[in-house]
N, C-alpha and C positions, 0 to 999 in steps of 0.2 A: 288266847284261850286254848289252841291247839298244846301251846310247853304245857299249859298247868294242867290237861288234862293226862298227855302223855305222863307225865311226870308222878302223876296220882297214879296210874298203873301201875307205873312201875314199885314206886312206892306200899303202895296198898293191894296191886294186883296178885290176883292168887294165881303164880305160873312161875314158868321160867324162862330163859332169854337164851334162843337158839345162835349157834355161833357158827354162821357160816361164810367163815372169811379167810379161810385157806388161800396161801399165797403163792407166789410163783414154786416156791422150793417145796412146797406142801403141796400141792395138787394135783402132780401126779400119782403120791400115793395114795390122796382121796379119790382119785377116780377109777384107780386098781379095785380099792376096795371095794368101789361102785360095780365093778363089772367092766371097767371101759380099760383096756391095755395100750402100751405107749407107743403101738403100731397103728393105733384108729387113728393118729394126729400125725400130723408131720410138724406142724412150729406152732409156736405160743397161740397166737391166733385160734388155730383151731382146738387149740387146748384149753384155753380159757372159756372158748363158746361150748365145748362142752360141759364145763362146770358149771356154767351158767344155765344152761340146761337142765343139772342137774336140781340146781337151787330152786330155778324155775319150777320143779315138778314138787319139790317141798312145801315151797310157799303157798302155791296153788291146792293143792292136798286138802281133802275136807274137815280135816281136823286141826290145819296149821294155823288157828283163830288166837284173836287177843282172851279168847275165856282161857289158856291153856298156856299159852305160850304168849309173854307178855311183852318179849321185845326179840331184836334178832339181828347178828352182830354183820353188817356186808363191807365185804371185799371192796375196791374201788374203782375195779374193772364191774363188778355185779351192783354197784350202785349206778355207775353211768348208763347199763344196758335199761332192758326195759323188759315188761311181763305183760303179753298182751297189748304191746304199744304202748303202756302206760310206765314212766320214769319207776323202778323198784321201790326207790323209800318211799313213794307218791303211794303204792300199789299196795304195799305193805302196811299203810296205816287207814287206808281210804278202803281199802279191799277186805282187808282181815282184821285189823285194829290190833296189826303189831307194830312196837313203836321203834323205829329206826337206828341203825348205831353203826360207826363207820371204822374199822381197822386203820388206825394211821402209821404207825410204825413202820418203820424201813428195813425191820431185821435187826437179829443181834450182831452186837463187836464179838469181839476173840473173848474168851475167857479170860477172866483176869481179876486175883483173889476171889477165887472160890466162884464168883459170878459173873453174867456179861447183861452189862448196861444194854439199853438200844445206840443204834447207829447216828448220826446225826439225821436231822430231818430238816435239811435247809429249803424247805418246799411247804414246811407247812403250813406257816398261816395262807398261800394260795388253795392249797387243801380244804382246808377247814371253812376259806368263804366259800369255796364249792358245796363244802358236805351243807353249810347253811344254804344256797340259795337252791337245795334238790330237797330239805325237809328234813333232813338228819337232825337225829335228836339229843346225841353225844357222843363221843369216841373209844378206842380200846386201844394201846399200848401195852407192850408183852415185854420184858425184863426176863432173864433167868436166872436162879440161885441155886448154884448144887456143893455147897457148904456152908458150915454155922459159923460165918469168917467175921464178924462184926463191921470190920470196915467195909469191906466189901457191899455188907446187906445194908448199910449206911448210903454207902453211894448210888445203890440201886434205888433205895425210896426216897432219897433227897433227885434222883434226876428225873423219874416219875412226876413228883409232887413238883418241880418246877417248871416241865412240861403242860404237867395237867392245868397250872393257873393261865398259860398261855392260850390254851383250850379254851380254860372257861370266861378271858376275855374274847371269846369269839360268841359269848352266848350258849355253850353248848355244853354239853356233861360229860366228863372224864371218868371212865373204866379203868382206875388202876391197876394194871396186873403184875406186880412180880411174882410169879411160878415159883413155888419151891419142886425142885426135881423130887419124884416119889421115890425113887432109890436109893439116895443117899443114907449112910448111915445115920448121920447126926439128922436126920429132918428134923424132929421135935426142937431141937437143941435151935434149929436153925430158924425155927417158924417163930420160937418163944422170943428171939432178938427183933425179927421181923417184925412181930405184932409191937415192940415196943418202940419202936422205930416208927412205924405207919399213927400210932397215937402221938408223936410228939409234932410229927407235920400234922396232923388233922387239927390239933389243939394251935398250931399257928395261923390256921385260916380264919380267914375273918365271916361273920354269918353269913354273908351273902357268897360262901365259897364251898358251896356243896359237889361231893362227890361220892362216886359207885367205888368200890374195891373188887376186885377178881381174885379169888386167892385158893390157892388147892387144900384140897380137902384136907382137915389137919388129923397129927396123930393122937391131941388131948382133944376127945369130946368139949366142944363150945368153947374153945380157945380164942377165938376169934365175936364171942357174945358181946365181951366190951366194945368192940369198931361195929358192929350191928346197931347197938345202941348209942353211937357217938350220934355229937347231933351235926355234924357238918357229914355225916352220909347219908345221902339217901335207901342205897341199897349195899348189900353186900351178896356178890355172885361166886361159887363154886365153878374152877375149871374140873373136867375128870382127870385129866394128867397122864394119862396111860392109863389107868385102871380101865379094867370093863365097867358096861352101863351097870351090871347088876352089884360091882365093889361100890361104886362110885354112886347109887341108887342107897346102897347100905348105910355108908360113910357120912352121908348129906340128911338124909332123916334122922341121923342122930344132934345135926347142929340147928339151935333153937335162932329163926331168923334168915337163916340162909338159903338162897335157892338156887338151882342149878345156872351153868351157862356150858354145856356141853356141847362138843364139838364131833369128833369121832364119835363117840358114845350115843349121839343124834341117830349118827347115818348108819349104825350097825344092823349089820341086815336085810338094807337096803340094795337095789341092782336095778341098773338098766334094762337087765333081760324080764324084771317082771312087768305082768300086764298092772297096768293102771288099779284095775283091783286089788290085788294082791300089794302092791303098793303101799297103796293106801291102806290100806289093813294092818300091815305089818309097822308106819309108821303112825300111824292112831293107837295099836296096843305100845310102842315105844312114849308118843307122847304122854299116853295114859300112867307109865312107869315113873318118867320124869315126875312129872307132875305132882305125881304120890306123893316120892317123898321129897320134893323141895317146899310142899303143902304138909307136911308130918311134923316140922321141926318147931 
């Protein structure tokens, strides 16, 4: 009862699905941005309990509810901790009624034509019985694409989509993300392959092989309408990609179906040094933004 109601959230839930699963290579500049400098730590350890901390103070937040924010992507060091003593994706759906999602990816490889696949993940069906037996509700894997190379954008969405089925005989809902870089010259050029590309795996799946897409905001208004409306997705999620909240707030109200999954764009503005009110204030009128317009489109 617990998937099919999750899964109607997500599905039907009017929000968005916070991403807070910054990794080792990324967390030191999320905690910069935080307030927190790479002199408060001395090793991973206490680097990572601060992030977790950090998350900790998100989640908890009066505003960080399933009416708003309808799922929320954890790290797999911030899944194994705990909030309150209580397991995070336990806390998270029991506490707030947001619905759980686990970063599995290992990093990207080197570049190569135009894009960089992910790493191998020889770890992860142990992964994945973990993310099931703490309550995860589906995963997120990250690809990058910063040219219109066809082959290239080929092999990112065929090793995605043959990941992602591995996912979902584990039970669980795959977030597919290949990134197109926001700076690239040719993005459109690159997005318009991509999309045609993510329609020919989606149209291989069989009914019972439903999945999310992650995809950055595009440069044609509702580019991406047709894979909102495929019927083997469930949802279709916006990264910000470097843009600010308010480009990437802009960008996303214009796509009919789409809702955010913002990462940096979340925590901007956010700090250690403020009191709990203030806090909380400044991430409630953030939520309040998000929300707009991933509810506008």
């Amino acid at each position: 009862m617990t998937k099919q109601q999750q899964t109607q959230q997500i599905a039907n839930g009017h929000g968005f699905i916070a991403a807070l699963d910054q990794s080792g290579g990324s967390t030191p500049k999320a905690l910069k941005l935080y307030g927190v400098e790479e002199d408060a730590y001395s090793n991973d350890d206490e680097m990572f309990g601060l992030i977790h901390d950090m998350r900790a103070r998100i989640i908890k937040s009066p505003a960080f509810t399933g009416d708003k924010v309808v799922g929320a992507i954890l790290f797999e060091r911030t899944m194994d901790g705990e909030i309150d003593g209580i397991p995070t994706a336990e806390y998270l759906w029991d506490k707030r009624r947001v619905v759980p999602f686990l970063k599995v990816d290992k990093g990207l490889a080197d570049e190569e034509g135009g894009v960089q696949v992910m790493k191998p993940m020889p770890d992860l069906d142990a992964l994945l019985e973990k993310g099931v037996s703490k309550g995860i509700f589906g995963t997120k894997m990250r690809s990058v694409i910063s040219a219109a190379n066809p082959e290239g954008i080929r092999a990112v969405v065929a090793q995605q989509f043959e990941v992602g089925k591995q996912i979902l005989g584990h039970g669980l809902v795959p977030i597919i993300e290949p990134e197109v870089t926001i700076t690239i010259a040719d993005k459109a050029e690159a997005e318009a392959i991509l999309r045609a590309e993510i329609e020919e795996q989606l149209n291989a799946l069989s009914e019972d092989q439903n999945v999310m897409l992650k995809l950055t905001l595009p440069e044609v208004e509702n580019l991406y309408k047709p894979l909102v409306d495929h019927p083997r997705v469930i949802k279709v999620v916006a990264l910000s990609g470097g843009y600010s909240r308010e480009e990437a707030n802009t960008r996303l109200a214009k796509q009919t179906g789409m809702i955010a999954s913002f990462s940096r764009a979340l925590t901007e503005g956010l700090s250690a040094q403020q009191s709990d009110a203030d806090f909380d204030a400044v991430l409630a009128a953030t939520i309040e933004e998000i929300h707009g317009a991933s509810v506008a489109g």
